[in-house]
C-alpha positions as a Python dict, from the first residue, in 0.01 Angstrom:
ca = {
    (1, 'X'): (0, 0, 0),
    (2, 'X'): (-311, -184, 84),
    (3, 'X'): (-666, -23, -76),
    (4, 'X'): (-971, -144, 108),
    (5, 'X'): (-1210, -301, -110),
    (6, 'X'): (-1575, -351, 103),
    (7, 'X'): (-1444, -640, 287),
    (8, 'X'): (-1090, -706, 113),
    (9, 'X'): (-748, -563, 136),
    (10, 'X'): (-598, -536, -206),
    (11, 'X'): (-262, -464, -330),
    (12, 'X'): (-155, -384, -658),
    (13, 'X'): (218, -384, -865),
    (14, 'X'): (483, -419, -724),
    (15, 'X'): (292, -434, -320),
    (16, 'X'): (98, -707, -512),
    (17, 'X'): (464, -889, -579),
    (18, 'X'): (580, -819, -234),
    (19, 'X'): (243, -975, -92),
    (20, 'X'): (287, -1321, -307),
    (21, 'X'): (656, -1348, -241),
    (22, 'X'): (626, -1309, 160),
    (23, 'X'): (282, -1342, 271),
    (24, 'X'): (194, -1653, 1),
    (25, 'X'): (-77, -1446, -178),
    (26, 'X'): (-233, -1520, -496),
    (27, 'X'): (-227, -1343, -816),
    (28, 'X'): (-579, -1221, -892),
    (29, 'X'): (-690, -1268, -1245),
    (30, 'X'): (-652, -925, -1446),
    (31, 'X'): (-377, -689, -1655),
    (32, 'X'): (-174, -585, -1374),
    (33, 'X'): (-44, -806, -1043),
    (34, 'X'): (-304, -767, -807),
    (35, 'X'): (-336, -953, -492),
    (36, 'X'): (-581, -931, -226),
    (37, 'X'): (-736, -1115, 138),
    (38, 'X'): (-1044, -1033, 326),
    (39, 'X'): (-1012, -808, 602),
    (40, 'X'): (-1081, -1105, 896),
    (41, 'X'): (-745, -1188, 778),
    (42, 'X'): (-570, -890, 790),
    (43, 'X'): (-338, -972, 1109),
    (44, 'X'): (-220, -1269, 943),
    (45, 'X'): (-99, -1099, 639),
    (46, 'X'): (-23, -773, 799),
    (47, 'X'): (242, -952, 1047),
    (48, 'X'): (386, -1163, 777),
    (49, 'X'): (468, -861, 564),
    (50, 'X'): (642, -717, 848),
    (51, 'X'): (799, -972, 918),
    (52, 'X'): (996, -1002, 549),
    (53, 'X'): (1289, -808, 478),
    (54, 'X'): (1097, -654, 154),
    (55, 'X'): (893, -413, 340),
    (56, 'X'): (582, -233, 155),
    (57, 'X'): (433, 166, 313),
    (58, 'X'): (200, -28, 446),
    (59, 'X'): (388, -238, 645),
    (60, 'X'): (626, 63, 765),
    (61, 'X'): (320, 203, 899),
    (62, 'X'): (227, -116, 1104),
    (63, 'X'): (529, -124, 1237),
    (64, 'X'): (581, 201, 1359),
    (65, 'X'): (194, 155, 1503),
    (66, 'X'): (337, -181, 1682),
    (67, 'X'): (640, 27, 1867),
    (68, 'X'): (894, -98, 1648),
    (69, 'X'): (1007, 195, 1445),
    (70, 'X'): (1182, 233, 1075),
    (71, 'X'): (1498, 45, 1210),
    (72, 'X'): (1345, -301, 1149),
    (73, 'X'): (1386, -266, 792),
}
């Protein structure tokens, strides 16, 4: 699940891990895995999570917004 952040998406535990794994985010410095982008990038990252086979809620919900339905995961 992505949090907004003023002008950053962030994801945290194991969304965090999902986002570095597929998407080639970076860790952000802290206790817990936390990764984030700026929202002018969001597309990028968005369609690259969708795109992997580990999906996160946030990229069921983009793809059900983009006409493709649960069946792509």
């Amino acid at each position: 699940m992505f949090y907004k952040i003023g002008k950053f998406y962030e994801l945290y535990h194991t969304d965090a891990d999902v986002g570095v794994a597929e998407a080639g985010l970076v860790y952000m410095k802290g206790d817990q895995a936390h990764a984030g982008f700026p929202e002018l990038a969001y597309g990028k990252y968005v369609e690259a999570l969708v795109r992997s086979r580990r999906p996160t809620p946030s990229t069921r919900l983009a793809s059900i917004r983009r006409g493709r339905g649960w069946s792509r995961f």
